[in-house]
C-alpha positions in Angstrom: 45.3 56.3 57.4 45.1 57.9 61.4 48.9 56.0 61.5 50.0 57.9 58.6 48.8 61.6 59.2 50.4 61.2 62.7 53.7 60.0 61.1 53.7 63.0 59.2 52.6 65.0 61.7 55.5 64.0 63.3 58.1 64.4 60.7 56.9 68.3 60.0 57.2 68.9 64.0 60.9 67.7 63.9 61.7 69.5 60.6 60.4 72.6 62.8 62.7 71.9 65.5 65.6 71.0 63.6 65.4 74.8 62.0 64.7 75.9 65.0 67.8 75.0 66.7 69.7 76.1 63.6 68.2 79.5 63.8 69.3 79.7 67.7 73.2 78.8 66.7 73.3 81.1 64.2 71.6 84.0 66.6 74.3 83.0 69.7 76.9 82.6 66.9 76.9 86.3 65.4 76.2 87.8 68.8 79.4 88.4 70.4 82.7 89.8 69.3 85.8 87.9 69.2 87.6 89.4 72.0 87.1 87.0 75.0 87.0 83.5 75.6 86.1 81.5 78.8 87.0 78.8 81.1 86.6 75.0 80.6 86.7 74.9 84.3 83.5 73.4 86.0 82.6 73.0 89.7 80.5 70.3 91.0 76.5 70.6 89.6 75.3 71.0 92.9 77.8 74.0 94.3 77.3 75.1 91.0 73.6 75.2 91.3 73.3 76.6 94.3 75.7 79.6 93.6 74.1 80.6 91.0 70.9 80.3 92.8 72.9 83.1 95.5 73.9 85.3 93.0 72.8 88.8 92.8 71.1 90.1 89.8 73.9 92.3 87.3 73.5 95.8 88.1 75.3 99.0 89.9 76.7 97.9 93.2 78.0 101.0 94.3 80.5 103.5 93.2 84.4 102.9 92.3 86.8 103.6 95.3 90.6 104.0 94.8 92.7 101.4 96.7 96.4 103.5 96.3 98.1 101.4 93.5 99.0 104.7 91.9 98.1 106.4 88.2 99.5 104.6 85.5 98.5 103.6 81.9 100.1 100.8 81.7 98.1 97.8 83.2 100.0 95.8 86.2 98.6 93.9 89.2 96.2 91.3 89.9 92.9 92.5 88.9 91.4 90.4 92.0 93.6 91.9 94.3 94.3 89.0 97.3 97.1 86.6 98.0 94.5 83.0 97.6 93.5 84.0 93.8 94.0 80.8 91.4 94.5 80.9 87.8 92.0 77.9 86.7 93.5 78.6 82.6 96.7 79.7 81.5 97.5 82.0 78.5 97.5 80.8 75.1 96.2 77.3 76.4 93.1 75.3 76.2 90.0 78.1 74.6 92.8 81.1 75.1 94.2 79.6 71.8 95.5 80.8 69.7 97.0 83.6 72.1 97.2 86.5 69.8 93.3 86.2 69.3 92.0 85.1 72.4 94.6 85.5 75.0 93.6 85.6 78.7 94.1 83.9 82.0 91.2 83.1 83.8 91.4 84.1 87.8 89.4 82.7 90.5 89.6 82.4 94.5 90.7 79.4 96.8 87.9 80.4 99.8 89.2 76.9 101.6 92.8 76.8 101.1 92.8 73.3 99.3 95.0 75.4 96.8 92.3 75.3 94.0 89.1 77.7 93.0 86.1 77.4 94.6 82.7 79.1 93.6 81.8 79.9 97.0 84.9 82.1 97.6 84.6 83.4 94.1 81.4 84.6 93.4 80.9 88.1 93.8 84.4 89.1 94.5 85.5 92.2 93.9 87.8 93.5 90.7 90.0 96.2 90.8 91.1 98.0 87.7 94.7 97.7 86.8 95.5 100.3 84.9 93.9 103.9 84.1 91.5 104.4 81.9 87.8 105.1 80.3 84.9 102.1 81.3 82.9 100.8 78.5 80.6 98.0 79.6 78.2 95.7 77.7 75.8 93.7 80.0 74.2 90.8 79.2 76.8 90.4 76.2 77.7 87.0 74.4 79.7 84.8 75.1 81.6 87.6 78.0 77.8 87.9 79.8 79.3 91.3 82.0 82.0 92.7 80.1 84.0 95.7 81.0 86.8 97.5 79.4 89.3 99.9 80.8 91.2 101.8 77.8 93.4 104.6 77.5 95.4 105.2 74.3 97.9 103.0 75.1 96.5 99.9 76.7 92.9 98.5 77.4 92.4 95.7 79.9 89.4 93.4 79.6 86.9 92.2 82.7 84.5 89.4 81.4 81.6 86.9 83.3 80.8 89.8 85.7 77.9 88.7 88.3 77.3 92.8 88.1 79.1 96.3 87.5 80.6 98.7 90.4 81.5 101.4 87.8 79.4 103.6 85.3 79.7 103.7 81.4 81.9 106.1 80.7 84.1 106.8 84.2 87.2 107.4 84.1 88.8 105.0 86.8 92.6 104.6 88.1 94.4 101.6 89.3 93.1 99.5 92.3 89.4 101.2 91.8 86.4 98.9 92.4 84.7 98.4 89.1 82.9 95.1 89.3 82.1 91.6 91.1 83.2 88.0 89.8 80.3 86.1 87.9 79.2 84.0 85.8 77.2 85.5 83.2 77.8 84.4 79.6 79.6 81.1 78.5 80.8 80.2 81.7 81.6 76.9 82.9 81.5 78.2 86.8 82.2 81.8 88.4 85.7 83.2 87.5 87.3 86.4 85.9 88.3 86.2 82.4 91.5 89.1 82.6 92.7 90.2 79.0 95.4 92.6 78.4 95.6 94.2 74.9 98.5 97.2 73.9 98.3 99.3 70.9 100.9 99.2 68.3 100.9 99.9 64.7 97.6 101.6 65.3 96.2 98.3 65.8 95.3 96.6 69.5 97.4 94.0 70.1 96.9 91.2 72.9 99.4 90.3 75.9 100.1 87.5 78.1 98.0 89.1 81.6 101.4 87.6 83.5 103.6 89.9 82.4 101.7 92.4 83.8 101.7 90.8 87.0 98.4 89.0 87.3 99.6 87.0 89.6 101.3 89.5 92.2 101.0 88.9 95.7 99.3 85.5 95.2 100.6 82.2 97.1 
């Protein structure tokens, strides 16, 4: 009799869970948007561990400071803004797929000069803004955890995985300002910068291969 009431005891405790974890994917499921995507791309457990047991808490970290790339709408440079930055996805590739949905290239530094990323010289590196433009940022967002966009009329650029923010909701920043530090907030597989590039045309926003814009300028 004792043997049955714990089996069933049992069985409602795992119905419970069961729902439970449903009820948690469908919550994560219809909390982001579908504008960003993220790296597959994982460090080792322990550097990963301890990074993110270094990282500062997502905040303000200062104010924006213009870096003389010049005032242009149109997006171009490498959002990172130094010669070791990596690209640890492509465009179109891997979860960037299918490009005109979820295109991005994911940027991250080479602090050792092995020629690949690593999450001590990535986290909490500085982004620059690439284009001119209005800030809109959603911490603590899912899956982009710190997400920024810079928009203007003709172009928006995307900034996602922040560790925190360097500009305010609402500035108005031009290229080469300071607006934020390289995280790994959200669905992040290690600390990099998820870079999008979206144009309007039609009256609708349509997304663009980051390279073309010359994410990769000045790199190695």
């Amino acid at each position: 009799m004792y043997g049955g009431r714990r089996n069933s005891s049992a069985a409602r405790t795992l119905v419970l869970a069961l729902a439970l974890i449903g009820l948690l994917y469908i919550f994560f499921s219809l909390r982001g948007g579908q504008e960003t995507r993220f790296s597959m791309w994982s460090p080792s457990g322990q550097v990963q561990q301890a990074a993110i047991a270094n990282a500062a808490p997502a905040g303000l970290f200062g104010t924006a400071q213009g870096r003389g790339f010049g005032d242009d709408s149109r997006p171009q440079g490498n959002p990172l803004g130094v010669a070791n930055t990596v690209m640890t996805q492509g465009y179109g590739v891997g979860s960037h797929a299918p490009a005109a949905t979820w295109g991005a290239v994911d940027l991250a530094i080479d602090g050792n000069g092995d020629g690949s990323a690593d999450p001590d010289g990535t986290w909490q590196h500085p982004i620059y803004a690439t284009q001119s433009g209005v800030v809109t940022l959603s911490p603590d967002s899912w899956p982009a955890g710190n997400h920024i966009w810079v928009a203007n009329d003709q172009y928006r650029t995307g900034y996602s995985h922040l560790a925190g923010f360097a500009a305010s909701d609402g500035q108005t920043v031009r290229p080469g300002d300071l607006i934020g530090y390289v995280g790994s907030s959200g669905q992040s597989s290690g600390p990099h910068l998820d870079y999008q590039v979206w144009a309007m045309q039609g009256g609708q926003w349509v997304n663009q291969n980051p390279l073309d814009f010359g994410a990769l300028d000045g790199t190695r």
